[in-house]
N, C-alpha and C positions, 0 to 999 in steps of 0.2 A: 514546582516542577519545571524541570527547563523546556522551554518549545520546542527546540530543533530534536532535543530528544525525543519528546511528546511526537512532535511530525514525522521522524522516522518509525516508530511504533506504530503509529495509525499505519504508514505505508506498508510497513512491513506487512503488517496485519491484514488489509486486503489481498498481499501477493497470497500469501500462506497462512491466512486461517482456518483454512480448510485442515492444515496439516498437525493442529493443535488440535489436542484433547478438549472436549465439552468445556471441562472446568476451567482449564488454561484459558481458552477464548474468552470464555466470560470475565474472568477475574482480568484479566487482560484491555478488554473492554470497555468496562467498568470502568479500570483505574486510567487508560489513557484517551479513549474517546469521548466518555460520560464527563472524566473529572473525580470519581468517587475518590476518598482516601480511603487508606488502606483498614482504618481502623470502621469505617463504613460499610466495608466490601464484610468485613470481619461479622461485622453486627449482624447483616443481611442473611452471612452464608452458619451463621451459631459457628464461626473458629477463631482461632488467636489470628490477634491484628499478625505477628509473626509467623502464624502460617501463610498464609495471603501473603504477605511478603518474602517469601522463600518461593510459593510458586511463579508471584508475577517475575523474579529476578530469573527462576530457571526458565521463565519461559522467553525472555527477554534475547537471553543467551540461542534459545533455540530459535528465534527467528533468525538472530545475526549468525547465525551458523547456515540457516536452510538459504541467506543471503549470500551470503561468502562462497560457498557451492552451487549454487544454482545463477546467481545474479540476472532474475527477474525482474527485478526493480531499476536497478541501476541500467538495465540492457532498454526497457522501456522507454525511461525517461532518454538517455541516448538516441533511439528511435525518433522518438517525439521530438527530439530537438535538429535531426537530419530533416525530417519530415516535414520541419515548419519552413528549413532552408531552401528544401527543395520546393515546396509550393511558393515560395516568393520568388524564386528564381522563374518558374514554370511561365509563374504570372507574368513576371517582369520579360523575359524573352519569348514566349511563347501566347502572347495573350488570346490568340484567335486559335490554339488550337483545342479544341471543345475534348477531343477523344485523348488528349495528355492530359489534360486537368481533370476528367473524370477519371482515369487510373489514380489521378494524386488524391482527390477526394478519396474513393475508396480504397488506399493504400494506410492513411489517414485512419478512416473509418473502422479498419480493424482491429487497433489497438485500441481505441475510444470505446469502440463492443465488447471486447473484453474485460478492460477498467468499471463498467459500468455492468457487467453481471457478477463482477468479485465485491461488489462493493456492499456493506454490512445490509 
């Protein structure tokens, strides 16, 4: 299985797994956060290795769709990457001012709360 694939799927997964069906999520899970293969997933759930694989593909499809419309992911990591700028900056020019570096912490802070109650 390729990584960068693998890595987008887990991402994905956190943005919108909320928005997948029971079965979807699991099979989903399974096969990209666990590792299961597909003929594993098959044995677990009593169906064809080929059904498991029709759902993980439909489901694959519907995250890069819920991505492409919504771009939760990609807006995040954007964020996080302003976010880190600005706090070097904040430091580097502002280093004595306590009440700007605690808005950047908790500026910071909110996407990090977020990430970490979507997470499996």
């Amino acid at each position: 299985m390729e990584i960068q694939k693998t890595n987008e799927m887990n991402t994905l997964l956190i943005f919108y797994g909320d928005l997948l069906t029971e079965k979807q999520r699991v099979y989903i899970e399974l096969y990209y956060a666990e590792d299961f293969s597909l003929g594993e997933i098959a044995e677990h759930f009593d169906v064809s290795r080929q059904a498991v694989y029709d759902n993980i593909r439909r489901t694959e499809k519907s995250l890069l769709k819920y991505e492409n419309h919504l771009h939760l992911a990609r807006d995040y990591y954007a964020r996080e990457a302003v976010g880190e700028k600005m706090a070097t900056y904040v430091a580097k020019k502002y280093p004595d001012d306590t009440q700007l570096a605690d808005y950047m912490k908790q500026l910071i802070a909110i996407d990090n709360r977020d990430e970490a109650s979507e997470e499996f």
